[in-house]
C-alpha positions as CSV (number, residue, x, y, z in Angstrom):
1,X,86.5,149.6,200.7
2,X,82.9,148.3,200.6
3,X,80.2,150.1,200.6
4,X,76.8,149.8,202.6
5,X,73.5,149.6,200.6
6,X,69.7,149.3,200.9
7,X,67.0,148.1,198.3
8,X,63.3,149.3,197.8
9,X,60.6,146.9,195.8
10,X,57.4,148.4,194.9
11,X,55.4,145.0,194.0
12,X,52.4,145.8,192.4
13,X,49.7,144.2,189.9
14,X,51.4,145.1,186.7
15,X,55.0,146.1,187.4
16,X,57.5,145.4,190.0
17,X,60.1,148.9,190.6
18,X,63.3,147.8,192.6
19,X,65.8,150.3,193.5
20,X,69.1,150.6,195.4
21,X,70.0,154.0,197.6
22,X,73.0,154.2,199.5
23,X,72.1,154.6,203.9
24,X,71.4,158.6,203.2
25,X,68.4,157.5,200.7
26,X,70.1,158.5,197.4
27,X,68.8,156.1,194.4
28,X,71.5,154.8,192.7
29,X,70.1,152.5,189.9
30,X,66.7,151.2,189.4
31,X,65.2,148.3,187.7
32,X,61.7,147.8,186.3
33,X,59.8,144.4,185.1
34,X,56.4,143.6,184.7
35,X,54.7,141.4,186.7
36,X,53.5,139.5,184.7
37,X,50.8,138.1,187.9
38,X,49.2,135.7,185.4
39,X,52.1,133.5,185.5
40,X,51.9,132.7,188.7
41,X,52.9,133.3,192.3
42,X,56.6,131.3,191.5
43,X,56.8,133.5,188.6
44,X,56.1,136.7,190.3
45,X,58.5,135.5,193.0
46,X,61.5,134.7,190.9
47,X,60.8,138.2,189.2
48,X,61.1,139.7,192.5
49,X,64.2,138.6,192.8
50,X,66.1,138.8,189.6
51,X,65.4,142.8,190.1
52,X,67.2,142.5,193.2
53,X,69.9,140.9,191.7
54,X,70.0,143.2,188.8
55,X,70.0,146.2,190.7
56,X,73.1,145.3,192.7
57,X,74.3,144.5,189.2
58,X,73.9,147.7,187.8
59,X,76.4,149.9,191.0
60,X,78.7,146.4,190.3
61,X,77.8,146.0,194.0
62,X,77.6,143.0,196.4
63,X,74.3,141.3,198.1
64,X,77.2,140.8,201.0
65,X,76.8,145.1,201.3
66,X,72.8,145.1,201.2
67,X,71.5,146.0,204.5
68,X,68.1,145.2,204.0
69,X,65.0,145.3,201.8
70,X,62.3,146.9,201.9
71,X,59.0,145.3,200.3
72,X,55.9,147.0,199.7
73,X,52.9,145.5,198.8
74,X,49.5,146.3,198.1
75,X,46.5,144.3,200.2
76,X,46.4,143.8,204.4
77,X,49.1,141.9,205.8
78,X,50.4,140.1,208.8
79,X,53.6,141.9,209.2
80,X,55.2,140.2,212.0
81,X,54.5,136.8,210.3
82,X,55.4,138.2,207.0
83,X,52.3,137.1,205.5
84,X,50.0,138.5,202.8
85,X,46.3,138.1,203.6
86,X,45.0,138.6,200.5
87,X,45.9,141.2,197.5
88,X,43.8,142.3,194.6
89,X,45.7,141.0,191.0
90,X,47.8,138.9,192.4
91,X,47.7,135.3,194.0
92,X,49.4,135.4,197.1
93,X,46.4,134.9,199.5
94,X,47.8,134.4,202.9
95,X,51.4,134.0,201.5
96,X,54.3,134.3,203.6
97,X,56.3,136.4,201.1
98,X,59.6,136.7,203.7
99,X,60.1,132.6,203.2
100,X,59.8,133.5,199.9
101,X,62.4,135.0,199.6
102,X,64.3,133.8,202.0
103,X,67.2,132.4,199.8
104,X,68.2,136.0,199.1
105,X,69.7,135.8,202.8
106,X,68.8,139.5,203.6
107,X,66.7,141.1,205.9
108,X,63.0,141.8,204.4
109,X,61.0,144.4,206.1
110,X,57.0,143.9,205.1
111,X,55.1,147.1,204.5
112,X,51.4,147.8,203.1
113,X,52.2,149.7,199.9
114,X,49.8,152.7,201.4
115,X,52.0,152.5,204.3
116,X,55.5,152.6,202.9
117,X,54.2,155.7,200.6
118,X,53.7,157.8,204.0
119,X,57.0,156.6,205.0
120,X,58.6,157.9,201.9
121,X,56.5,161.4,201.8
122,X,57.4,161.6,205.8
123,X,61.1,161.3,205.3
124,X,61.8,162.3,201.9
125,X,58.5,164.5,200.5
126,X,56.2,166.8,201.2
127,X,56.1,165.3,204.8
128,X,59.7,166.0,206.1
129,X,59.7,167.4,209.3
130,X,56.4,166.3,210.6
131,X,55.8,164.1,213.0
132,X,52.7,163.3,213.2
133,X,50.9,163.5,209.8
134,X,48.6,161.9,207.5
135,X,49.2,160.3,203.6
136,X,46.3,160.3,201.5
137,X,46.3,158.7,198.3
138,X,43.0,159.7,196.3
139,X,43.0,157.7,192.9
140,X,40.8,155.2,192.0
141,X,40.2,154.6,195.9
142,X,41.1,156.5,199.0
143,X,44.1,155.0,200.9
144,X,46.2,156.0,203.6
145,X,48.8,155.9,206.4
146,X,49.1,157.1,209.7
147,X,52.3,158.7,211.2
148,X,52.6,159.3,214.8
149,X,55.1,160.4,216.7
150,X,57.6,159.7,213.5
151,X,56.5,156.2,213.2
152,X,53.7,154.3,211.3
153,X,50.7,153.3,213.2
154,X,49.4,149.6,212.2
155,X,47.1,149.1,214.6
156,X,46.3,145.7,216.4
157,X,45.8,143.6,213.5
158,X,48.3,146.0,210.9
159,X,44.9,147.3,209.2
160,X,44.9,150.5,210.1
161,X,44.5,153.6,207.3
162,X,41.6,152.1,205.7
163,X,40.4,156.1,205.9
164,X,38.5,155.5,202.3
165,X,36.1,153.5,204.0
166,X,34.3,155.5,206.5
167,X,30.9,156.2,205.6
168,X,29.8,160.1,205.0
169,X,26.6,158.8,203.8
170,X,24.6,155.9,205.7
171,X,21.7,156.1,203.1
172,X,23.8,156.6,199.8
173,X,23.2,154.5,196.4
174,X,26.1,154.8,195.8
175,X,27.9,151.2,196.2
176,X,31.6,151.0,197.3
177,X,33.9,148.6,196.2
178,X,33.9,147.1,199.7
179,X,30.0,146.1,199.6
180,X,29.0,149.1,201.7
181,X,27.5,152.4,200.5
182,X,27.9,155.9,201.2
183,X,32.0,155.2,201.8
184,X,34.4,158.4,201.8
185,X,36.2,156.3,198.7
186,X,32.5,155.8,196.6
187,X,31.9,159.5,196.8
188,X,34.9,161.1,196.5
189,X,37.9,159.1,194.8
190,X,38.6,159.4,190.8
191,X,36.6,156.4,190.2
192,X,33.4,158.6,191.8
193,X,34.4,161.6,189.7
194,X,34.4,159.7,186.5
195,X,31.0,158.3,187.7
196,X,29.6,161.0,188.1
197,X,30.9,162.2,184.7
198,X,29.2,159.4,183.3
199,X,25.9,160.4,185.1
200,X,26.0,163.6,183.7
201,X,26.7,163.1,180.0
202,X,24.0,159.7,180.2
203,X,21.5,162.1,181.3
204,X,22.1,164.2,178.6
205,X,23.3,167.5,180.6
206,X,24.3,170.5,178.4
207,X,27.7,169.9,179.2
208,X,31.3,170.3,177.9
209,X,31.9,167.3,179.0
210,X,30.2,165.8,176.1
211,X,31.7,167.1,173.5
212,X,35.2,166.4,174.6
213,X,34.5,162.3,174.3
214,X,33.1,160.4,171.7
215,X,31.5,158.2,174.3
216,X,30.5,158.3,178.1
217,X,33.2,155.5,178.5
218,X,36.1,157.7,177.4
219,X,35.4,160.2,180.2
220,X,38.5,160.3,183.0
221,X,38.9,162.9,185.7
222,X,41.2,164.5,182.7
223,X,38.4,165.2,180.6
224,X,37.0,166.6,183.9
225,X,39.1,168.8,184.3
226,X,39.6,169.8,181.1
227,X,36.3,171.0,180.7
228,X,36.0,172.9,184.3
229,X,39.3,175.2,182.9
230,X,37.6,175.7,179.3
231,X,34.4,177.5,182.1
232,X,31.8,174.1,181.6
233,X,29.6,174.7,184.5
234,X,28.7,171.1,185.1
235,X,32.6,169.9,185.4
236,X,32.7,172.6,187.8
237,X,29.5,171.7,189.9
238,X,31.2,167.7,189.4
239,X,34.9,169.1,190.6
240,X,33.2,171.3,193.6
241,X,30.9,168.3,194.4
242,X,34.0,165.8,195.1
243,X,35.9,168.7,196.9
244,X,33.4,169.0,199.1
245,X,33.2,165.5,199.9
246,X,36.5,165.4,200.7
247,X,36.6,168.1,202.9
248,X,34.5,166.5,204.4
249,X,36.8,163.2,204.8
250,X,39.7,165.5,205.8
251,X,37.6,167.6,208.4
252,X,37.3,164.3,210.0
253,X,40.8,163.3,210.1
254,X,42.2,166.5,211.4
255,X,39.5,166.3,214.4
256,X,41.0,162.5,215.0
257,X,44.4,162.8,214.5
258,X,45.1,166.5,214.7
259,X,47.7,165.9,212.4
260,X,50.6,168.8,211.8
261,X,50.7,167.8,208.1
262,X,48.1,166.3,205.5
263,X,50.1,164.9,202.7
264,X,47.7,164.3,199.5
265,X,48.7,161.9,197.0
266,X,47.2,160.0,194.2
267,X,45.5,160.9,190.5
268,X,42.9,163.4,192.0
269,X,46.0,165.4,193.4
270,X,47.1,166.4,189.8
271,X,43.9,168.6,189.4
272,X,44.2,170.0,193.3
273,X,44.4,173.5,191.9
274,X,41.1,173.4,190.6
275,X,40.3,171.5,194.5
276,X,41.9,172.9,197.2
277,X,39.6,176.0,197.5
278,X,36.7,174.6,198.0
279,X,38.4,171.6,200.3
280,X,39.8,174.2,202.6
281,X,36.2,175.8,202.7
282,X,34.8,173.1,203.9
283,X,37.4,172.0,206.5
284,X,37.0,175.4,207.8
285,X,33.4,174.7,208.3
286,X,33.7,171.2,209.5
287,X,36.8,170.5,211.6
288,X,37.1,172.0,214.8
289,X,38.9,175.6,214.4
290,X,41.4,175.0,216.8
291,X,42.6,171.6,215.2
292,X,42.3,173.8,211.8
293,X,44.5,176.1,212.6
294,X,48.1,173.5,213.1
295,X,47.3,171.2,209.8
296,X,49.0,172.2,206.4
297,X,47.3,170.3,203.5
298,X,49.7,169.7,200.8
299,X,50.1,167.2,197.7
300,X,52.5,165.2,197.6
301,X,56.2,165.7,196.3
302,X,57.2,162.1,195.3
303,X,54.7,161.4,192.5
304,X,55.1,158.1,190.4
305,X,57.9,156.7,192.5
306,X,56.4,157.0,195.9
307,X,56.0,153.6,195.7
308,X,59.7,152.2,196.0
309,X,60.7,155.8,197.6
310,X,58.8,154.3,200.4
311,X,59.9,151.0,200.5
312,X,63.4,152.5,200.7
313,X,62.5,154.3,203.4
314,X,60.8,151.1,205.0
315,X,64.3,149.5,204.9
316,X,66.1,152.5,206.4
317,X,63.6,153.1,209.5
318,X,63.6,149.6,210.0
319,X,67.3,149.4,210.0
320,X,66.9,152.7,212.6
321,X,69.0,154.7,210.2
322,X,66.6,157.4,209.7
């Protein structure tokens, strides 16, 4: 008796995850390669699919018994096309990865990586039972996707959830990877938190922060936060300074989307404890009270392997099996 099967590819700059669930979204092997992007785009391709092959392998399976696959890649896409527009450590700049891969014979549903992460926190994380919610992903920038009514929005041109780069500041210094300043990701992602780390120590601040590095290049959001628990009052200035900023972000998102769920993802969400407070204080104070009062902010539930978690789940929805 054969058996019915999807696969999930996380493609990213430095490793490619591939796994295999059965049509309930229950993992039953995984296989891990790095990239190895400086190869090439053939390499990177062929890598692809020998993970595909050896996940199959590994349940003694049959491609004949693969449903679909879902692909999820960083960088803004052309979805319908099956084209990737452009993608940071990687060369596939306006690449039409489905002809790609094409000799694989199955059926390759595109996602944004951001994207198929909500996907996989809507239906298997911290999102279940939500239909209209929000994934944020606050790491070294501020991602996101958009779930409405049960599905992921795109919009017109499949760019939507590019949340990190509304400005909260017009007249900020502060630079953004983008080329703007004053963006919700340059003032309140990891990367600004170990900026402002920096500033601190560099300006010679009596600070625990300091003394826990040898040099102002060692400091992380760990170190952070490592000092703010051991009482150091300019982490905690630092920690309550990003908080605030993004409450800020996520006032504004509940007044847009008045979502039922906020699902927070991402580096920054390990050290929520030390976060939330103060984020909660300031949505309070910022979103409108009525749209306050149907949003649960969580963190996320799917951690490190949201990534092909959600490109699972990009196979199963688009297979309408979920």
């Amino acid at each position: 008796m054969t058996k019915d099967y999807v696969i999930g590819v996380d493609l990213g700059g430095t490793k490619i995850l591939t796994a295999i669930a059965d049509l309930e979204g229950n993992i039953l092997a995984k296989v891990r390669k790095d990239t190895e992007a400086k190869k090439g785009k053939d390499v990177v391709i062929q890598r692809i699919k020998d993970t595909v092959y050896e996940v199959i392998k590994e349940i003694d399976g049959d491609l004949s018994e693969v449903k679909g696959v879902g692909l999820g890649v960083p960088g803004p896409l052309n979805i319908s096309e099956g084209i990737i527009k452009s993608t940071p450590n990687l060369d596939f700049d306006n690449l039409n990865i489905i002809e790609e891969l094409s000799d694989l014979n199955l059926p390759i549903f595109l996602e944004n990586d951001a994207n198929a992460a909500a996907i996989g926190e809507k239906w298997f994380g911290a999102g279940k039972g939500a239909d209209n919610m929000l994934y944020i992903t606050v790491s070294t920038g501020i991602g996101g996707g958009i779930i409405i009514n049960k599905d992921i929005y795109h919009g017109v041109g499949d760019g939507a959830g590019e949340i990190g780069h509304i400005t909260l500041i017009p007249d900020s210094k502060v630079q953004c990877g983008c080329g703007n300043y004053g963006c919700w990701e340059a003032l309140a992602s990891g990367t600004a938190l170990i900026r402002m780390g920096r500033e601190a120590v560099e300006s010679d601040c009596d600070t625990k922060i300091a003394q826990l590095v040898d040099s102002p290049e060692e400091i992380d959001g760990a170190i952070i936060a490592q000092a703010f628990k051991e009482g150091d009052e300019v982490a905690k200035e630092l920690m309550n300074q990003l908080a605030t900023y993004l409450g800020i972000g996520l006032a504004s998102m509940i007044n847009v989307f008045n979502p039922e769920k906020i699902v927070v993802g991402g580096g920054v969400s390990q050290s929520w404890d030390l976060l939330k407070d103060k984020v909660s204080e300031t949505i309070d104070k910022r979103a409108m009270s009525s749209l306050v009062e149907g949003v649960e902010v969580v963190t996320a539930d799917l951690g490190s392997e949201v990534g092909v978690i959600g490109a699972l789940a990009v196979a199963l929805t688009s297979l309408d099996l979920l």
